[in-house]
C-alpha positions as CSV (number, residue, x, y, z in Angstrom):
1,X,-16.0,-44.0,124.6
2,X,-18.4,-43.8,121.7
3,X,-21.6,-41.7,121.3
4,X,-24.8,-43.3,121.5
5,X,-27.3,-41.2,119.0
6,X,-31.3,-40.6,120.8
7,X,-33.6,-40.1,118.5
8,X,-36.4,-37.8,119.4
9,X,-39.6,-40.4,119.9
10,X,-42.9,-39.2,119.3
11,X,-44.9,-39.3,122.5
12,X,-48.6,-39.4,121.2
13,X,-48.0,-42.0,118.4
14,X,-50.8,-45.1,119.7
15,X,-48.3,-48.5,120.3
16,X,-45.6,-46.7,120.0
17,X,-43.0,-47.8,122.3
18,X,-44.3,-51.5,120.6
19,X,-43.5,-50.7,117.1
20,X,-40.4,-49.1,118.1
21,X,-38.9,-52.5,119.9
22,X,-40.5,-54.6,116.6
23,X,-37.6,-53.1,115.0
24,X,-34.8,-53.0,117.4
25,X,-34.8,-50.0,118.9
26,X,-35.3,-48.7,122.8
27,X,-37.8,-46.6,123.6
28,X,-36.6,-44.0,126.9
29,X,-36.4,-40.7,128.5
30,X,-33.7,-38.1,129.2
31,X,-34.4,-36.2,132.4
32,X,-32.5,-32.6,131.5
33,X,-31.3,-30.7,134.9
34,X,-31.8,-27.4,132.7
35,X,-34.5,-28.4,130.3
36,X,-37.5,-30.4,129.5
37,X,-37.5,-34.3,130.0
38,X,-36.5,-35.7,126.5
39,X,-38.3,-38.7,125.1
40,X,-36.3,-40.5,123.0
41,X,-35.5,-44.1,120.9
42,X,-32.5,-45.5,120.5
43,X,-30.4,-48.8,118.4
44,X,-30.6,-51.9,120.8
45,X,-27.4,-53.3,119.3
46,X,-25.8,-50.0,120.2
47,X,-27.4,-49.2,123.4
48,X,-26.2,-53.0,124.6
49,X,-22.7,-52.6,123.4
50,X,-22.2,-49.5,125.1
51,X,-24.1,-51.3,128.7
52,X,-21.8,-54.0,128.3
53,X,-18.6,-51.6,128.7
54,X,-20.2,-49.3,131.4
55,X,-22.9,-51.9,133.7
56,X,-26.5,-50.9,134.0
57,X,-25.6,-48.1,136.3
58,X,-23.1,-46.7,134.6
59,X,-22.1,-43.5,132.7
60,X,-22.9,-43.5,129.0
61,X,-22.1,-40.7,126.5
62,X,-24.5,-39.2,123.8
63,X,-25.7,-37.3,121.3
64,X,-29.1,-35.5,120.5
65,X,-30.2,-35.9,116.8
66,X,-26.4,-35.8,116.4
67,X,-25.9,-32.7,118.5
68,X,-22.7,-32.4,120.7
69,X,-22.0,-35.3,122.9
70,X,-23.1,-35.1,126.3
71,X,-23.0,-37.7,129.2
72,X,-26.0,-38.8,131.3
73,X,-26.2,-41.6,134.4
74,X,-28.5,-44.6,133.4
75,X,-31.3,-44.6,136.0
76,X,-33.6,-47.0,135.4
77,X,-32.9,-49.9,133.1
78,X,-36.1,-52.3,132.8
79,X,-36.0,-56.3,130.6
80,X,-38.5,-58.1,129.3
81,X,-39.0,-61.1,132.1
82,X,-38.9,-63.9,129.9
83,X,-36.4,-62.6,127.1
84,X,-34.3,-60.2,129.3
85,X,-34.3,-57.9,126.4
86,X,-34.0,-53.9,127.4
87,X,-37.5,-52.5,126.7
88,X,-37.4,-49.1,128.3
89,X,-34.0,-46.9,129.8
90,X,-34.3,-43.8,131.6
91,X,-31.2,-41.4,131.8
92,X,-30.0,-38.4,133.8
93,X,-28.7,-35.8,132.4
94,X,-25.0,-34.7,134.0
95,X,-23.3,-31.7,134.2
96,X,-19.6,-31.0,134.0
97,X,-17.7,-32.7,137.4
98,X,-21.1,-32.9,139.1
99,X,-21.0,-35.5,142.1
100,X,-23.6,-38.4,141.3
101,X,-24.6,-41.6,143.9
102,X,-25.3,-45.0,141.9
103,X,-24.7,-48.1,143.0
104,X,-22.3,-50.5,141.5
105,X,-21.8,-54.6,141.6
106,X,-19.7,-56.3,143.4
107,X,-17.3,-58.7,142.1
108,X,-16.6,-61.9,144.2
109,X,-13.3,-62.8,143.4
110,X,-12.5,-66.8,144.3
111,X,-16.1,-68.3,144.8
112,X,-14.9,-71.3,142.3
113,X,-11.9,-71.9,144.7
114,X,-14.1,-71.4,147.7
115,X,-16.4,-74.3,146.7
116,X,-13.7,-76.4,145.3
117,X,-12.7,-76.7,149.2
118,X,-16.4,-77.7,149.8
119,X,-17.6,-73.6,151.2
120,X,-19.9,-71.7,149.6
121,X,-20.4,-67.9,149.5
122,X,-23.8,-66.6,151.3
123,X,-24.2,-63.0,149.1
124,X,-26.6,-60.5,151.5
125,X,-25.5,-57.6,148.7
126,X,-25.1,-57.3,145.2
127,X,-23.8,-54.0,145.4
128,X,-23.0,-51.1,147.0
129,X,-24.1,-47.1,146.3
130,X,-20.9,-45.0,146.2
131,X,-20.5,-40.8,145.4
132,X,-18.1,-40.0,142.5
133,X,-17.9,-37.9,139.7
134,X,-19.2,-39.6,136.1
135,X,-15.7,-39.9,135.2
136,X,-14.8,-41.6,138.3
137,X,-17.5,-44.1,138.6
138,X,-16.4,-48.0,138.3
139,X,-17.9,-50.2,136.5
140,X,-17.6,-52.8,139.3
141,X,-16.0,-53.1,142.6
142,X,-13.4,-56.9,143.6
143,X,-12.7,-58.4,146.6
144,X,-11.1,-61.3,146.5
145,X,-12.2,-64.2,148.3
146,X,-9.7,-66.7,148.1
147,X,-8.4,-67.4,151.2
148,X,-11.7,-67.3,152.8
149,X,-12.6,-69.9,155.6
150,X,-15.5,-71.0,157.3
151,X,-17.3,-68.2,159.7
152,X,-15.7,-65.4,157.5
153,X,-17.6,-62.6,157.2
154,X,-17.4,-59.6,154.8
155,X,-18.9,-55.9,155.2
156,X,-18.9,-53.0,153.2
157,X,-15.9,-51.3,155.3
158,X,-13.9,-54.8,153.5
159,X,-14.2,-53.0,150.5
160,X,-11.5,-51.1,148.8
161,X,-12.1,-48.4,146.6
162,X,-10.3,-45.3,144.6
163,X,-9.9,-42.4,146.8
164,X,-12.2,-40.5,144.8
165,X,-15.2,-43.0,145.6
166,X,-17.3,-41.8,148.6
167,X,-19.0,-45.1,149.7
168,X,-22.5,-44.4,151.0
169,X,-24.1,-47.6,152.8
170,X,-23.0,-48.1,156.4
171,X,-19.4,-49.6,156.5
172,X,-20.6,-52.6,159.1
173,X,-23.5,-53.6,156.4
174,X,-22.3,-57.4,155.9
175,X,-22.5,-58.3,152.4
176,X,-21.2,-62.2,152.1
177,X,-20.3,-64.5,154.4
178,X,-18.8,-68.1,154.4
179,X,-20.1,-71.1,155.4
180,X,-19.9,-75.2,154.9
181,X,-21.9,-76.2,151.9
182,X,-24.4,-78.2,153.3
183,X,-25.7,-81.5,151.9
184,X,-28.9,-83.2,151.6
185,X,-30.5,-86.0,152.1
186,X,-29.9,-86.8,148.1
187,X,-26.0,-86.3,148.4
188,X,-26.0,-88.5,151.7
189,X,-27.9,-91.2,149.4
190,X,-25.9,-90.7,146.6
191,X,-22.6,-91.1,148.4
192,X,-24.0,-94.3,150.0
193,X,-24.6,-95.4,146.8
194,X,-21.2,-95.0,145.2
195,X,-19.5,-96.2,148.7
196,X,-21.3,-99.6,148.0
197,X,-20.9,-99.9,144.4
198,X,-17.1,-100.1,145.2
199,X,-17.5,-103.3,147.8
């Protein structure tokens, strides 16, 4: 896994943070467990590539002024609302095989196959908080979904993980369930519609 390089951001600058995302970079901060919080700006191409292998609560390596790498858990990862664009990143410092909890996504596996037979998926969670170390920590977590049927229901204990993944939330907490899609007064009107055009 590649570096990413924080530049130290100067704190007292007016509009900084502003200026700083005018010319594509991130402005964040780096909370140290043995020193002082870091402020710090950082490439947006690189800081996307690297989110784009690890998820927005993953584990990203990096470098200090182009010190020794280090690894830190992303916190906090805020977007502009209308562009979506990563404005401001907060990371956690980690230490060597320490235990961290962050959640990670869950991957539906078969929703396309589950609404091709006319069901459709009812998502209660997005994703689940698990206990690993930062080398250990998944980017996502699959269950597959295929041969769902109506009145399924899946919880948290339907989840399978690695052995060295603690899962946190309460195994019964349902996260999906399965139902008939149901149709509205439009599609009722619309088959109507097509049903006479054929007569």
């Amino acid at each position: 896994m590649n570096s990413l390089n924080l530049n130290k951001r100067e704190a007292n600058i007016p509009n900084n943070a502003k200026k700083l995302r005018r010319t594509g970079r991130v402005p964040g901060i780096l909370y140290g467990k043995n020193s002082k919080d870091f402020m710090f700006e950082v490439g947006e191409l690189d800081l996307c590539r690297e989110i784009s292998k690890t998820g927005e609560h993953g584990v990203l390596n990096f470098e200090l002024d182009g010190s020794s790498s280090h690894k830190a858990l992303i916190k906090d990862l805020q977007r502009d609302p209308v562009s979506h664009k990563i404005i401001h990143l907060d990371l956690e410092e980690l230490e060597q095989n320490q235990k961290i909890i962050s959640s990670v996504p869950i991957h539906y596996v078969g929703e396309n196959n589950l609404n091709k037979r006319g069901m459709v998926l009812q998502k209660e969670r997005g994703s689940i908080k698990v206990e690993c170390t930062a080398d250990t920590l998944p980017k996502h977590i699959d269950i597959n979904i295929n041969d769902s049927n109506n009145g399924y229901v899946y919880r948290v204990g339907d989840l399978e993980v690695a052995s060295e993944l603690s899962i946190i939330d309460d195994l019964e907490t349902v996260i999906a369930s399965v139902t008939y899609e149901r149709k509205t007064v439009s599609d009722d009107m619309e088959e109507i519609e097509e049903e006479n055009s054929h007569k």
